[in-house]
C-alpha positions as YAML, in Angstrom:
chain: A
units: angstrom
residues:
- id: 1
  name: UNK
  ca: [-82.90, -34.77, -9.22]
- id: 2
  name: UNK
  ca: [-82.62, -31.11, -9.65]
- id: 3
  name: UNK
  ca: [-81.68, -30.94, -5.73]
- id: 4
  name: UNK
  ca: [-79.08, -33.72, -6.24]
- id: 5
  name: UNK
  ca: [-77.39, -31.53, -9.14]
- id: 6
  name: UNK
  ca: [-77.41, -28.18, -7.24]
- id: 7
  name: UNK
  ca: [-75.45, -30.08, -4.49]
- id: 8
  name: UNK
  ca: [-72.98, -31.60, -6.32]
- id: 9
  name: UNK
  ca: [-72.21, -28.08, -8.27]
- id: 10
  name: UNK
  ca: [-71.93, -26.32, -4.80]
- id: 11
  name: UNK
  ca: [-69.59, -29.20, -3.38]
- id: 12
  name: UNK
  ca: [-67.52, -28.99, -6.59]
- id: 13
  name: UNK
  ca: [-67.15, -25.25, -6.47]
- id: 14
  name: UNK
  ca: [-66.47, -25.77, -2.83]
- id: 15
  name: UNK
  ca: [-63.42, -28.11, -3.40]
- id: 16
  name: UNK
  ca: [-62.09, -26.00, -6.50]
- id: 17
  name: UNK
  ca: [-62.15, -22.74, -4.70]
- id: 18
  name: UNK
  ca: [-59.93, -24.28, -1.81]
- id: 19
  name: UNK
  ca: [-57.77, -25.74, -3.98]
- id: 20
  name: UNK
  ca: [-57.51, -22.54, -5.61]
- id: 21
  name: UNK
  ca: [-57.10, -20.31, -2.58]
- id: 22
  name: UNK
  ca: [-54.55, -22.73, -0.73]
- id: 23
  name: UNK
  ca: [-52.47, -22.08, -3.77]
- id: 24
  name: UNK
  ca: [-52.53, -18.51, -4.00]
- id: 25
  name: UNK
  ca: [-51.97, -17.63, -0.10]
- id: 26
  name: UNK
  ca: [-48.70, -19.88, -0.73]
- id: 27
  name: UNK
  ca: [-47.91, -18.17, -3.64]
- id: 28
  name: UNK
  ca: [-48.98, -14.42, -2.29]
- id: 29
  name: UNK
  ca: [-47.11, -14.73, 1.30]
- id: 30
  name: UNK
  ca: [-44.70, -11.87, 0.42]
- id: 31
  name: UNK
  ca: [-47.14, -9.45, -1.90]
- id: 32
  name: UNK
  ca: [-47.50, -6.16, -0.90]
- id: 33
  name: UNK
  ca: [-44.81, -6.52, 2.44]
- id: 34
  name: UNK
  ca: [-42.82, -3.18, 2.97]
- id: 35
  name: UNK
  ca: [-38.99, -3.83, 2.19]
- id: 36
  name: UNK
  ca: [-38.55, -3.83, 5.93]
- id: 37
  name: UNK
  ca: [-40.70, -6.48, 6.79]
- id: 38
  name: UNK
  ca: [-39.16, -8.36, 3.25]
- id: 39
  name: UNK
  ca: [-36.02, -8.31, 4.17]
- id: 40
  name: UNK
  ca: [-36.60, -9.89, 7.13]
- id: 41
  name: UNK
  ca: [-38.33, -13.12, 5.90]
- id: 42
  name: UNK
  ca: [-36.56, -15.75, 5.36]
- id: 43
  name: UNK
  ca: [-39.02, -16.51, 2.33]
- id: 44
  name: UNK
  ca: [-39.24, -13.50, 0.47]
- id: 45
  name: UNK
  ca: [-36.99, -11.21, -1.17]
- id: 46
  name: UNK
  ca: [-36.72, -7.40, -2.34]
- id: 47
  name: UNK
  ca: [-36.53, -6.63, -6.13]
- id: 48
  name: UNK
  ca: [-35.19, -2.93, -6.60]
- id: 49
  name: UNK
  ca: [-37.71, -0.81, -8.98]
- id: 50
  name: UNK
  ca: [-36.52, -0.48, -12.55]
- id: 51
  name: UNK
  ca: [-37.41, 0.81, -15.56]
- id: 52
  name: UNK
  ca: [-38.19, -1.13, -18.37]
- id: 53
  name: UNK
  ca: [-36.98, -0.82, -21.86]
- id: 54
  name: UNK
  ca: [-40.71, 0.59, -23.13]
- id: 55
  name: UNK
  ca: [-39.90, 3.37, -20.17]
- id: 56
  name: UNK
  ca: [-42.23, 2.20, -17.90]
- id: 57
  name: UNK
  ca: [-41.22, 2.39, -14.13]
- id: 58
  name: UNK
  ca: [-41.82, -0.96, -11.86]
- id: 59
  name: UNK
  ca: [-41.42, 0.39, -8.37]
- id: 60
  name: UNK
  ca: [-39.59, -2.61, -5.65]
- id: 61
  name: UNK
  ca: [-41.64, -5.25, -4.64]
- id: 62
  name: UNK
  ca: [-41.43, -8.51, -2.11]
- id: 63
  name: UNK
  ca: [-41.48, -11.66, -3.91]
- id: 64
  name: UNK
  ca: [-41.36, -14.90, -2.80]
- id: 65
  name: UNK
  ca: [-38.23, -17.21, -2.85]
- id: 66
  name: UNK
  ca: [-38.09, -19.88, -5.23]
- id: 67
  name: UNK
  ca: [-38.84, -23.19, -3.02]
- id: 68
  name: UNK
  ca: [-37.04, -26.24, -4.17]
- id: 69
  name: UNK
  ca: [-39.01, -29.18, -6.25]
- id: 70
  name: UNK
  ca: [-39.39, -32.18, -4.35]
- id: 71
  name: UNK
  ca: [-37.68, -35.16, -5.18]
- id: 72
  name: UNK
  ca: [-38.83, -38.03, -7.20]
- id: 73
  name: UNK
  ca: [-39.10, -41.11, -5.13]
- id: 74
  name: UNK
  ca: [-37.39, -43.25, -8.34]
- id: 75
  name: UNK
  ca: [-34.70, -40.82, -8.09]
- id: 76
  name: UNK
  ca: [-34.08, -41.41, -4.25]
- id: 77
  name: UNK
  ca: [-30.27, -41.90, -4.57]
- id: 78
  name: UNK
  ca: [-30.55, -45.39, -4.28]
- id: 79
  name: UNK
  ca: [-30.34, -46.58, -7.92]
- id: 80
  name: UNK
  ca: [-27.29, -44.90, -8.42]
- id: 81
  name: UNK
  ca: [-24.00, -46.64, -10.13]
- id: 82
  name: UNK
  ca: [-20.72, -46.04, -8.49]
...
């Protein structure tokens, strides 16, 4: 019994971890590129450094474009009037 529970925590950590880490490399393809390589990609983009209204500086960074949502398949264009 013990055994049984010990394998089903290490297959559940298993699955949430690459759930987790799929997300994250999607989410982290343009962190920490040089503006160079940003500007280049077609899904990233460079934010200028700023400073913020408590002083603080925020040097430029690569961030990832927004992607768009994908559609609904009851809102396929079909059940449209007109």
């Amino acid at each position: 019994m013990k055994k049984a529970n010990m394998m089903i925590s290490t297959l559940s950590t298993a699955i949430l971890l690459s759930i987790t880490s799929g997300y994250s490399s999607a989410e982290g393809i343009c962190k920490g590129m040089e503006k160079s390589s940003c500007a280049t990609s077609t899904s990233c983009r460079w934010v200028k450094g700023y400073e913020r209204s408590d002083g603080r500086s925020i040097s430029g960074y690569c961030r990832k474009l927004p992607g768009k949502k994908p559609q609904s398949t009851a809102d396929n264009g079909t059940n449209r009037k007109g």
